[in-house]
C-alpha positions in Angstrom: -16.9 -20.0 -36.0 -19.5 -18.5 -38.0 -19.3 -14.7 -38.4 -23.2 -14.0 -39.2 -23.4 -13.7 -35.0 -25.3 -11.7 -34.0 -23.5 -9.0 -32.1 -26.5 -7.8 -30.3 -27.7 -11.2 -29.0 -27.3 -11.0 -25.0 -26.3 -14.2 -24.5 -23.3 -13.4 -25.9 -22.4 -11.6 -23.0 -23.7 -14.3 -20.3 -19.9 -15.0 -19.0 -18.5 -11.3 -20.3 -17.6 -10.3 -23.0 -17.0 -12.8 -26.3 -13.6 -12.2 -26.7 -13.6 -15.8 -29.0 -16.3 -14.1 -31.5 -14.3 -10.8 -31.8 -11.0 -12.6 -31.8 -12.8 -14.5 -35.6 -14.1 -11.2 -36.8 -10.5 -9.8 -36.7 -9.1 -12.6 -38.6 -11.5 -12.4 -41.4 -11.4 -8.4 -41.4 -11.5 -5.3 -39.2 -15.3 -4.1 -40.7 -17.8 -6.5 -40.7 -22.0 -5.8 -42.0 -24.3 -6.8 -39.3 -28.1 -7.5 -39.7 -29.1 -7.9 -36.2 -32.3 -10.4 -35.3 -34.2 -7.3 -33.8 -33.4 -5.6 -37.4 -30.4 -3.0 -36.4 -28.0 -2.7 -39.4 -24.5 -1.6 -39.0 -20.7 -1.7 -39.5 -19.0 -3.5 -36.8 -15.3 -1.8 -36.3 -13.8 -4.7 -34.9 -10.4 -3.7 -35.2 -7.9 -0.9 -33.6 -6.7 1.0 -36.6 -10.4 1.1 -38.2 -12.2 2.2 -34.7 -9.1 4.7 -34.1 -10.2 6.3 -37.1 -13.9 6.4 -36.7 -13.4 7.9 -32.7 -10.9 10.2 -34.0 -12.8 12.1 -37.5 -15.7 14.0 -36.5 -16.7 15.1 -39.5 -16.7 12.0 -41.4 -18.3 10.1 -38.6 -20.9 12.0 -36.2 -21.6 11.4 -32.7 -25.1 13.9 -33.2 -27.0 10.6 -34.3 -26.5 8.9 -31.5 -23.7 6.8 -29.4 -25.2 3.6 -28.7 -26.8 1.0 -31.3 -30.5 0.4 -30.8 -32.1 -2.8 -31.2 -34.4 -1.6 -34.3 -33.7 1.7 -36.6 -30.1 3.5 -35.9 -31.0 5.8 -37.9 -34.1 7.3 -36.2 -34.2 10.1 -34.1 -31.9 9.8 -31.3 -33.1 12.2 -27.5 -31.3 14.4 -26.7 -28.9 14.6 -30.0 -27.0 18.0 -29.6 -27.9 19.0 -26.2 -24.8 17.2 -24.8 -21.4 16.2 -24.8 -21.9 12.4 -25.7 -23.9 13.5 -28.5 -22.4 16.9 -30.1 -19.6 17.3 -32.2 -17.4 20.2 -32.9 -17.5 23.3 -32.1 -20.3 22.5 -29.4 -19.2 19.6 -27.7 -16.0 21.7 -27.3 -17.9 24.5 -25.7 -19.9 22.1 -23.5 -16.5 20.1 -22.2 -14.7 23.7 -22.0 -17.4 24.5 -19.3 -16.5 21.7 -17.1 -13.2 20.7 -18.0 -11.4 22.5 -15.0 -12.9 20.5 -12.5 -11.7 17.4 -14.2 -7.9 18.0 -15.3 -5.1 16.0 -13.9 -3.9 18.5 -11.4 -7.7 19.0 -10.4 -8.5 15.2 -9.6 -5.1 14.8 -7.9 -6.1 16.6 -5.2 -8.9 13.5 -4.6 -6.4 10.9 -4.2 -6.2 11.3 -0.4 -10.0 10.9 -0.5 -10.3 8.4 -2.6 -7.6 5.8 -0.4 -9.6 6.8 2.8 -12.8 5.7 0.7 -11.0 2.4 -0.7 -9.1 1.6 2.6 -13.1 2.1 4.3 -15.2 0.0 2.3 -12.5 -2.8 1.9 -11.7 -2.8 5.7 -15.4 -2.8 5.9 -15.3 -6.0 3.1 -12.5 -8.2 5.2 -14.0 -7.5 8.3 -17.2 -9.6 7.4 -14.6 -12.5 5.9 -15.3 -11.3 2.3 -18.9 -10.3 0.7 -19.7 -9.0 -2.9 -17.1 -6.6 -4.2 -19.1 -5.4 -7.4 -22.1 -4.1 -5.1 -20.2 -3.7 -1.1 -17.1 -1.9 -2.7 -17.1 -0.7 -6.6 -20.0 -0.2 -6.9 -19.9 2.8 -3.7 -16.6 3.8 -4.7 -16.8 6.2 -7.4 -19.6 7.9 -6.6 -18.6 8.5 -3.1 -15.1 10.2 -3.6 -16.6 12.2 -7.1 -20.1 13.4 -5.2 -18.4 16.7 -4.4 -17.4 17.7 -7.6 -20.8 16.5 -9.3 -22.8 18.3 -6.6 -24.2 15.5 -5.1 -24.6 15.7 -1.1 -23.2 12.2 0.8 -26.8 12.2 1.7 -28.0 12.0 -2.1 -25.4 9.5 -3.0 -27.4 6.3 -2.3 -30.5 8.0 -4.6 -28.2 8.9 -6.9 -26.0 5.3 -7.1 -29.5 3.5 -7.6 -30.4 6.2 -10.7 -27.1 5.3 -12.4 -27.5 1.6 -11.8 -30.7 1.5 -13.1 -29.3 3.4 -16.0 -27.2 0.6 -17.6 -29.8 -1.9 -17.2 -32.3 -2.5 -20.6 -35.2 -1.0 -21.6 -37.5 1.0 -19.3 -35.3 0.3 -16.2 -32.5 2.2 -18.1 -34.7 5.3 -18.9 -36.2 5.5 -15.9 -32.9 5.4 -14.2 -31.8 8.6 -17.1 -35.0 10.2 -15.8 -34.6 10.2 -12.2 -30.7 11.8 -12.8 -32.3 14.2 -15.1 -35.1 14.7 -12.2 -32.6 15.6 -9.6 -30.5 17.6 -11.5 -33.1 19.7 -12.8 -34.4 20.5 -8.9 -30.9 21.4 -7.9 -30.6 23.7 -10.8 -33.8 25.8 -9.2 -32.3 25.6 -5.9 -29.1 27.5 -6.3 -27.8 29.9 -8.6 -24.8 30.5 -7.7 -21.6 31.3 -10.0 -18.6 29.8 -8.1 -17.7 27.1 -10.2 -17.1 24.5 -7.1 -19.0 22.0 -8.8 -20.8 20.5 -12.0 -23.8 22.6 -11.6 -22.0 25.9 -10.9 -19.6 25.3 -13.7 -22.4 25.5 -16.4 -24.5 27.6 -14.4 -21.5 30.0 -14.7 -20.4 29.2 -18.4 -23.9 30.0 -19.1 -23.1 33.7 -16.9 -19.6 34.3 -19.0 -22.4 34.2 -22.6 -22.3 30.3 -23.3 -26.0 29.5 -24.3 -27.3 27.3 -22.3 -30.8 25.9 -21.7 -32.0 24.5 -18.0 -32.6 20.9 -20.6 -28.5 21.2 -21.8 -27.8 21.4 -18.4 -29.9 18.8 -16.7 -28.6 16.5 -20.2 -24.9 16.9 -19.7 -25.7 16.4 -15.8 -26.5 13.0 -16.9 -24.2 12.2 -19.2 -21.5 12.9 -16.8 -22.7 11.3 -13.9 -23.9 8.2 -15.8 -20.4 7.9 -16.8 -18.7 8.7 -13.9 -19.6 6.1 -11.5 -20.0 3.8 -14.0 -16.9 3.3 -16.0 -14.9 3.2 -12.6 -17.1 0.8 -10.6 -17.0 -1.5 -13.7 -13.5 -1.4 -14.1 -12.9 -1.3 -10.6 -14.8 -4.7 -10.5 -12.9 -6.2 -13.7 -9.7 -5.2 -12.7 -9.8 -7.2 -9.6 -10.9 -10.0 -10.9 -8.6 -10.2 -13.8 -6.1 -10.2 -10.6 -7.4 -13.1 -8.8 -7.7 -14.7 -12.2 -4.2 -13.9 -12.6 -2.4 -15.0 -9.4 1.3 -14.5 -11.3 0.7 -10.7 -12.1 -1.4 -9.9 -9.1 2.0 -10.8 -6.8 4.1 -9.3 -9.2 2.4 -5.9 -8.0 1.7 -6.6 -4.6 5.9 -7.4 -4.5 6.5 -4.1 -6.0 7.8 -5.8 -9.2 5.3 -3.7 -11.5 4.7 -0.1 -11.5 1.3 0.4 -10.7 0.4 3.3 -13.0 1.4 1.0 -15.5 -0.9 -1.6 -14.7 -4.1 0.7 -14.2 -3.2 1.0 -17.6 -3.4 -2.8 -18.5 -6.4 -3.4 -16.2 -8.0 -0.6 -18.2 -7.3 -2.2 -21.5 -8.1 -5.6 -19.9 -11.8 -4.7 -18.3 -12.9 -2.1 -21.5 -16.3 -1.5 -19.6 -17.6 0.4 -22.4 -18.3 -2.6 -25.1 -19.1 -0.5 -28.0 -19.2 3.2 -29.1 -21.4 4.3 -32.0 -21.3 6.7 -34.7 -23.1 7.6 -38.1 -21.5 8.3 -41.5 -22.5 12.0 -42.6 -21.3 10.9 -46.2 -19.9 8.1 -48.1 -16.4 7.3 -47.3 -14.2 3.9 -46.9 -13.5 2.4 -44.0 -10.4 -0.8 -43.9 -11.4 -1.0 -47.6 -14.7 -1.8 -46.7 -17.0 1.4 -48.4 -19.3 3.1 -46.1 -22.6 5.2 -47.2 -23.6 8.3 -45.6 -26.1 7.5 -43.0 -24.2 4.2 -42.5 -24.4 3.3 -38.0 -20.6 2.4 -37.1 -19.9 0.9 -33.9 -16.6 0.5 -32.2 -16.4 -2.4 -30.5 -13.5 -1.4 -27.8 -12.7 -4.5 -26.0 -12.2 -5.9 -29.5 -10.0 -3.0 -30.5 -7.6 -3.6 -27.1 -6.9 -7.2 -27.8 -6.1 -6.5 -32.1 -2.3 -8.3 -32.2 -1.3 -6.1 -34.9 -1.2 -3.4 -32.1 -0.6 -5.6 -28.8 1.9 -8.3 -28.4 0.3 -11.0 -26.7 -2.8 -9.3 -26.5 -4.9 -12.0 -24.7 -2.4 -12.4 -21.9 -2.4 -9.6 -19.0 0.8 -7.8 -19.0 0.6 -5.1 -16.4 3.8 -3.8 -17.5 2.7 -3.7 -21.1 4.3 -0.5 -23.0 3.5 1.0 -25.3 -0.4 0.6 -24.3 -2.6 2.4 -26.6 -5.9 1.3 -25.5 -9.3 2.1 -26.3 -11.4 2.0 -23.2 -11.7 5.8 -22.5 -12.2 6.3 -26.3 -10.2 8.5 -28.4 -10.2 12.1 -30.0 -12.9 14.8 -29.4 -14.8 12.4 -26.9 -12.0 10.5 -25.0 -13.4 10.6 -21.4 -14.0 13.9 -19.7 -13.1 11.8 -16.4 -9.9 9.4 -17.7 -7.5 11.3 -15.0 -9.9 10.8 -12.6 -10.6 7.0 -13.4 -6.8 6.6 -13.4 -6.6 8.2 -9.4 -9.7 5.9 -8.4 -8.0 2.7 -9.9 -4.6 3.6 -8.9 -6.2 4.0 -5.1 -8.2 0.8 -4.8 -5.4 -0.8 -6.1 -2.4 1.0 -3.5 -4.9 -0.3 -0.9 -5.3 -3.7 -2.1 -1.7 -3.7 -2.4 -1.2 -2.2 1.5 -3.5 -4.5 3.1 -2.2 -7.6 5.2 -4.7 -10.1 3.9 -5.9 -10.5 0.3 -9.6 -11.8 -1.2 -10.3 -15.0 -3.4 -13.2 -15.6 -5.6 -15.9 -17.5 -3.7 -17.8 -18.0 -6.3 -17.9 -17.2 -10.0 -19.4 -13.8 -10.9 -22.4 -13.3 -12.3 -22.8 -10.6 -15.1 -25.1 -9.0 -17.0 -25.9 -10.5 -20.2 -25.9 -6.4 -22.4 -23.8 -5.6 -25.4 -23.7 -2.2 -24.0 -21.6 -2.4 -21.2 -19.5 -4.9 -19.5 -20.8 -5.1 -16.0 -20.8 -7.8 -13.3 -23.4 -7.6 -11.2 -22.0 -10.1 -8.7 -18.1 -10.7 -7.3 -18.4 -12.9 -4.6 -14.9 -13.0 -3.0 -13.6 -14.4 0.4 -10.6 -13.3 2.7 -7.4 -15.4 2.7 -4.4 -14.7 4.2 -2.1 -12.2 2.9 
């Protein structure tokens, strides 16, 4: 296999992600030069040990310049940079997670894991009641959104508006912004409609850090709004939708659970590692360094190609087989340092749910057709599961 691919080609991603491609890069070496077709050049992080070290030092490798590769010039200018938690570093990103972080620890999210089996049990009794249907768009996708729109401030009657906006979000191009925008757009109304300081939600909890002296600007707000939504509903629908059908593809291990055979904490954490919906997390060098051997320049883009960093075998035993009782499981798919996700414990109590009622239920789902996904290097998404009911 040649490794002058193109990492940023989107037919690489017609059937998923290339686990083949990433699985040759490794074998020649962990940092690889790419000169993409569109003209992006970077450093592809392709293994664990490498892409620990770039998600974990902030001050060698910044996340102010942007956290996503673009198709032409890395290096310009990147919206928003500084105004919010994907893109600040240390001290400020600190500050800007502090403000929110209580409605997001383990003992806060806890308390949604009642909600979040009524919501599964609903939309999957809903599923098997018309024989089966499209579990990416009927169940994962309305999932996440639906149990987290209390703590994000978003009325049940806003959640289909706001579902749509995130979609369109992770999409290319235009669609993507103008998904960004319409977020940003609703956010930045609700900030002028309420003021208040009680700290129930995402928009009171900055609204009252910026009371307690935090500075804070109607745009920082209406940016980190965004950022945590975005993410929010998508890394769980997207891993809700991979972990299932790594499952089905995976009749042995899917049993194993449903027979009690396999802790099912532990295999959130496998179907985490397994799914990586994330593909790839960027950075910029702020000065020259080395990197796996490989030396790095200051203003050098670096991009962390997760799903390739969850299947290195110098860190996984078997990596390309699912082990849902795998342990130790160091994965990367809710990154790692300063930015590891704001939302992992909640992620965790949404997969563990939709799982405990996959588990309960007296029939199960096979694939009725093959899924169709969406051919992006930025994240790995399906946007189709067809599935059917079978007997339990």
């Amino acid at each position: 296999m040649s490794l002058s691919v193109d990492l940023l080609d989107p037919a690489l991603y017609a059937n998923g992600n290339p686990y083949e491609v990433w699985r040759a890069m490794r074998q020649a070496g962990p940092v690889h030069h790419q000169v993409a077709r569109t003209g992006s050049r970077y450093w592809a992080v392709v293994g664990h040990e490498a892409g620990l070290r770039v998600l974990t030092e902030w001050k060698v490798f910044t996340s102010t310049r942007g956290a996503m590769l673009r198709e032409d010039d890395n290096s310009a200018p990147y919206p928003g940079a500084g105004k919010m938690p994907i893109l600040t570093d240390p001290p400020r990103h600190t500050e800007l997670r502090r403000a929110v972080a209580r409605l997001f620890t383990p003992r806060a999210v806890r308390s949604l894991g009642a909600l979040a089996g009524e919501v599964a049990g609903s939309l999957l009794g809903d599923l098997r009641a018309r024989g089966g249907g499209d579990f990416a768009t009927e169940v994962a996708a309305r999932f996440p959104l639906a149990v987290q729109a209390q703590i994000l401030g978003i009325p049940a009657e806003d959640v289909p508006l706001i579902l749509d906006a995130t979609g369109r979000s992770v999409d290319e191009g235009e669609d993507a912004a103008a998904g960004h925008h319409d977020v940003m757009a609703y956010f930045l109304k609700a900030i002028g409609t309420r003021r208040s300081e009680a700290g129930r939600d995402l928009i009171d909890a900055l609204l009252a850090a910026r009371a307690g002296g935090l500075p804070l600007s109607d745009e920082e707000i209406v940016l980190t709004c965004d950022n945590i939504v975005v993410a929010a509903s998508q890394t769980a629908q997207h891993a809700a939708s991979g972990s299932l059908l790594a499952l089905l593809e995976h009749p042995g291990m899917w049993r194993a659970l449903r027979e009690g055979r396999v802790d099912v904490g532990s295999a959130v954490e496998e179907l985490l590692r397994w799914s990586a919906p994330a593909t790839h997390v960027m950075r910029t060098a702020v000065c020259d360094t080395e990197l796996a051997g490989t030396p790095i320049r200051a203003g050098d883009a670096v991009a962390v190609w997760l799903p390739s960093a969850n299947r290195d075998g110098a860190v996984f035993t078997d990596p390309d087989e699912l082990v849902l009782d795998r342990s130790p499981n160091p994965h990367m798919t809710l990154g790692a340092g300063p930015h590891l996700c704001l939302g992992a414990a909640l992620v965790r109590v949404l997969l563990r749910a939709l799982l405990e009622e996959l588990i309960a239920a007296d029939t199960s789902l096979a694939l009725a057709a093959p899924p169709v996904w969406q051919s992006s290097w930025v994240i790995n998404r399906m946007r189709s599961l067809p599935v059917t009911v079978v007997a339990g």
